[in-house]
N, CA and C of each residue as an Amber inpcrd file, in Angstrom:
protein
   171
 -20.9790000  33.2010000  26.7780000 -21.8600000  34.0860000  27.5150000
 -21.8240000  33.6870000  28.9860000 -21.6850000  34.5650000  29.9160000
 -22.2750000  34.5770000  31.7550000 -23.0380000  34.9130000  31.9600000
 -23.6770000  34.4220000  32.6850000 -25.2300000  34.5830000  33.2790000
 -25.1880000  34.5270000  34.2790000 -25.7990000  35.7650000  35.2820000
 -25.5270000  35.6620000  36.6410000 -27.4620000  35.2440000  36.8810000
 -27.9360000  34.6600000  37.6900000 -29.0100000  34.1900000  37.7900000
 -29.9070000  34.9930000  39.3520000 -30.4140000  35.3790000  39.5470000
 -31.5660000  35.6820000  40.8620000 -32.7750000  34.5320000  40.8080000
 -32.2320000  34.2520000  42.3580000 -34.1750000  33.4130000  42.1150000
 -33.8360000  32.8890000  43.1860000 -35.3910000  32.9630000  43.7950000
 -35.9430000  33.2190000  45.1210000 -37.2530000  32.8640000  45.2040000
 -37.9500000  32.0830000  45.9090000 -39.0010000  32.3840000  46.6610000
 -39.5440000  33.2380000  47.0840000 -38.9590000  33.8310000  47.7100000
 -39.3210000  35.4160000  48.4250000 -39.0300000  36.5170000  47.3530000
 -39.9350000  36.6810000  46.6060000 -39.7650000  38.0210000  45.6070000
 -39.3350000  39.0220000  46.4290000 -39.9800000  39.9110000  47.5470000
 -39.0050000  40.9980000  48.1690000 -37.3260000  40.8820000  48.2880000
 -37.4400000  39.8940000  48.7240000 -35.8990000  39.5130000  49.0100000
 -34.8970000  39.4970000  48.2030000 -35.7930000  38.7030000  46.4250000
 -35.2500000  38.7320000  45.3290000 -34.8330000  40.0000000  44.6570000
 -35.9900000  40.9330000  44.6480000 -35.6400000  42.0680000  44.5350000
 -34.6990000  43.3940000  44.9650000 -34.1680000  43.2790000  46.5160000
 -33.5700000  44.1350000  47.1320000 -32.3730000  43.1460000  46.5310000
 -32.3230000  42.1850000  46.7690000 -30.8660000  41.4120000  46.0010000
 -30.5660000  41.8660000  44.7500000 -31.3350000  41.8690000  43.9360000
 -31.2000000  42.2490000  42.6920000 -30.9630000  43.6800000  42.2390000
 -31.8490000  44.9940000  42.9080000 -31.1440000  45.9510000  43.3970000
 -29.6960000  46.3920000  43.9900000 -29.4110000  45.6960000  44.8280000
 -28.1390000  45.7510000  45.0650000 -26.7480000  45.4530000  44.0420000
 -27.3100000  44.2360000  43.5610000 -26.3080000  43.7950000  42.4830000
 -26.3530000  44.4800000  41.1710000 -27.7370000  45.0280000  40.5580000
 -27.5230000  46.2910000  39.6070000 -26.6850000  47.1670000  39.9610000
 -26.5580000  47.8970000  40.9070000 -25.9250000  49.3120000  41.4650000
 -24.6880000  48.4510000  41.4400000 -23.9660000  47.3060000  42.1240000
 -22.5770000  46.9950000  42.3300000 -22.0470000  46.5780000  40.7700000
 -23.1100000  46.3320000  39.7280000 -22.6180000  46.0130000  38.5020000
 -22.0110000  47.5230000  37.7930000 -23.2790000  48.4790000  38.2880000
 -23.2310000  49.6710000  37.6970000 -22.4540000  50.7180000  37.9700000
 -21.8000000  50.3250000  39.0180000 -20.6060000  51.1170000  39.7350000
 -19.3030000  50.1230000  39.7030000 -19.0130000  49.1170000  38.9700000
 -17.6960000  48.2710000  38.5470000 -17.4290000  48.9720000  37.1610000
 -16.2370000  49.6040000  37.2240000 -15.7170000  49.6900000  36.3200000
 -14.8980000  48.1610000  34.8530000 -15.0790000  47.2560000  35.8570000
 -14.6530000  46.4360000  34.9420000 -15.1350000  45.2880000  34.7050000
 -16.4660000  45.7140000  34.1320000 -18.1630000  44.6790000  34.5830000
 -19.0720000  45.4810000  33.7140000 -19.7430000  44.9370000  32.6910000
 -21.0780000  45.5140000  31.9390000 -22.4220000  44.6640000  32.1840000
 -23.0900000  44.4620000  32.0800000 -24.3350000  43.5020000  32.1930000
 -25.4750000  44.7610000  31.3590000 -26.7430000  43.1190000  30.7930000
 -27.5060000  43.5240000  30.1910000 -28.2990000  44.0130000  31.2160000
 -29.2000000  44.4700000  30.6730000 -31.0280000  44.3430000  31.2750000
 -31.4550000  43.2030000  32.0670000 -31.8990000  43.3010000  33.2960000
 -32.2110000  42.2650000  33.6660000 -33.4020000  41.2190000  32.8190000
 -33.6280000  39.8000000  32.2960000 -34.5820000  39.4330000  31.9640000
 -35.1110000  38.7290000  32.7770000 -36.3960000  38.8070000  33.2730000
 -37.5460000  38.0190000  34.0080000 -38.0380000  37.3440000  33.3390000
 -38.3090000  36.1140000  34.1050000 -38.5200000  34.9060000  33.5570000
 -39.6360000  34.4220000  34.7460000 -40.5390000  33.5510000  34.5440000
 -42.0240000  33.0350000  34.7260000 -41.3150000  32.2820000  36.2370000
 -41.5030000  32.3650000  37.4100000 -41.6510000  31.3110000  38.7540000
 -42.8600000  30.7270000  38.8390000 -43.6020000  30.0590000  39.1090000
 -44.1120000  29.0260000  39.4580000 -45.1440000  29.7080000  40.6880000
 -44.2140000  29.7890000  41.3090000 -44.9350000  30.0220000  42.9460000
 -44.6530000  31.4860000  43.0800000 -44.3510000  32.5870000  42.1880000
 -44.8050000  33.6510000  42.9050000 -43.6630000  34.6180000  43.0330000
 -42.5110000  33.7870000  43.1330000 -40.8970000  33.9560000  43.8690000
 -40.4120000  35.5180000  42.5230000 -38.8210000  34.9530000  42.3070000
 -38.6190000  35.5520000  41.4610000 -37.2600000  34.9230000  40.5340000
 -37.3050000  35.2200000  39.2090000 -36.4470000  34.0800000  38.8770000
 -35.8050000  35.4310000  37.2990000 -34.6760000  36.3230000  37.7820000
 -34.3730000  36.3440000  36.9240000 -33.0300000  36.2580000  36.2640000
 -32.6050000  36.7790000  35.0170000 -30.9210000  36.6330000  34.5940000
 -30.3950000  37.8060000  34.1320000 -29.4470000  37.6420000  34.0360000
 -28.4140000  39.3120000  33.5770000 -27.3450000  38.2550000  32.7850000
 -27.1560000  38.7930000  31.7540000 -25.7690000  38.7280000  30.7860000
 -24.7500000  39.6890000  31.5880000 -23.3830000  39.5130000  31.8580000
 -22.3440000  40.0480000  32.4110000 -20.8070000  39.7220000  31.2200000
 -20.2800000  40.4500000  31.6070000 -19.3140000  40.7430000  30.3920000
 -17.9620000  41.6690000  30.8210000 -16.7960000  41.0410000  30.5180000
 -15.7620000  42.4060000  30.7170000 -16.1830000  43.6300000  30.2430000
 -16.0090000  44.7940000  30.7640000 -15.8240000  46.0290000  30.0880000
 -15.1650000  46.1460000  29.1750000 -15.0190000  46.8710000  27.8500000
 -13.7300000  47.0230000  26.7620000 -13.1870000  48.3470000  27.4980000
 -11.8000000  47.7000000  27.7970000 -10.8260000  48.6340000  27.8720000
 -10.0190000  49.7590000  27.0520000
């Protein structure tokens, strides 16, 4: 399994990052990823993961 990871302090920041990288996952043809899962920060930030995967050709 790959796990691409987000996490940040700055939740806004985390988020437009994470936005961005949905849409560039979701527009690769040769790239699938799950659902993002959120996971608990501490301080507020943002801390989450995506499963990533070849496409089947």
């Amino acid at each position: 399994m790959v796990q691409l990871r987000v996490m940040t302090d700055d939740r806004v920041l985390g988020e437009r990052v994470l936005e961005l990288l949905q849409q560039a996952l979701e527009d690769s043809a040769g790239l699938v990823a799950s659902e993002p899962t959120r996971l608990t920060h501490r301080s507020g930030g943002l801390r989450v993961v995506l499963d990533v995967q070849p496409a089947r050709e």
